[in-house]
C-alpha positions as CSV (number, residue, x, y, z in Angstrom):
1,X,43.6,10.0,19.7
2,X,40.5,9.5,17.1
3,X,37.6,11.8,17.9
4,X,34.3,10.7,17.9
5,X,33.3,10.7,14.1
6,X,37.4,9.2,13.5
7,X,36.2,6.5,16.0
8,X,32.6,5.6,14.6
9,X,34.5,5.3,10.8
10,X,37.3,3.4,12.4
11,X,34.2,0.7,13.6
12,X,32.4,0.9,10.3
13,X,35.3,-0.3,7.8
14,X,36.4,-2.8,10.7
15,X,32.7,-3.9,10.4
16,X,33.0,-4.0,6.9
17,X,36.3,-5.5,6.6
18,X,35.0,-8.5,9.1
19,X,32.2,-9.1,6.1
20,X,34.7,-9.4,3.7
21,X,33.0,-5.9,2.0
22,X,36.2,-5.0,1.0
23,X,34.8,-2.8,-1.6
24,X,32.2,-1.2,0.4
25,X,34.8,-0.2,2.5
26,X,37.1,0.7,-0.4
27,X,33.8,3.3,-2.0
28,X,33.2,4.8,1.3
29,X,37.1,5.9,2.3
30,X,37.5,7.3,-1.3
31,X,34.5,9.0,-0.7
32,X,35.3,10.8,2.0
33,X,38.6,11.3,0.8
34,X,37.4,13.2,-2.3
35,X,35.5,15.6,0.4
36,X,38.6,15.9,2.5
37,X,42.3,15.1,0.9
38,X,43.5,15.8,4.1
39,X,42.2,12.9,6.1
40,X,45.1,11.1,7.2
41,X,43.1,8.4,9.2
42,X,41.3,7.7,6.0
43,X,44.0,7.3,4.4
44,X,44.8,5.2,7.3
45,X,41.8,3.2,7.0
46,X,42.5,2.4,3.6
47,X,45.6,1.1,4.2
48,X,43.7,-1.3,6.2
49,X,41.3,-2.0,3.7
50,X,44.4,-2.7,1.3
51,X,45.8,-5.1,3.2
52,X,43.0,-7.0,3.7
53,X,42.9,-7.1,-0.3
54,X,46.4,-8.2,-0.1
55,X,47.8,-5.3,-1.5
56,X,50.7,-4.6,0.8
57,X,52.5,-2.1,-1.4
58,X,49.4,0.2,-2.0
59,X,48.8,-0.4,1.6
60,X,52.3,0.9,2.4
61,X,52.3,4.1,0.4
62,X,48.5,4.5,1.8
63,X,50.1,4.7,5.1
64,X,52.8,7.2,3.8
65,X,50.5,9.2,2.9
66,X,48.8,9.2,6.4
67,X,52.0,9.9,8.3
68,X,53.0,12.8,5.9
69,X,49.6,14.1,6.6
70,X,50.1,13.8,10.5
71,X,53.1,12.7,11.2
72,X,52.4,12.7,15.2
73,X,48.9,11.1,15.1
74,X,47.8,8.3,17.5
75,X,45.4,5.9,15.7
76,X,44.5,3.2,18.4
């Protein structure tokens, strides 16, 4: 399960991604990611963000990435 501050990020980028600021979202995963290259829901949430660019294959590997990272994590 996300924690809190997971959660709150999960609701932001789904915000963002409902405006169509793709990269908004996009700026604010890498971000974070640059903080913390261990952050498998952000590398999650850019999978999302991917997708919704219509970049499936970066999307995939994204989601790779996040599953390497935590292989046993529940992102609901």
């Amino acid at each position: 399960m996300l924690n809190d501050t997971q959660q709150a990020l999960r609701a932001h980028i789904q915000q963002l991604l409902s405006n169509k600021q793709l990269t908004d979202a996009h700026h604010l995963l890498v971000q974070r990611l640059k903080q913390n290259p261990e952050d498998h829901v952000c590398y999650f949430l850019l999978s999302e963000v991917n997708t919704a660019a219509g970049d499936i294959n970066k999307a995939i590997k994204l989601l790779e990435k996040a599953i390497i990272l935590a292989p046993f994590a529940i992102i609901i």
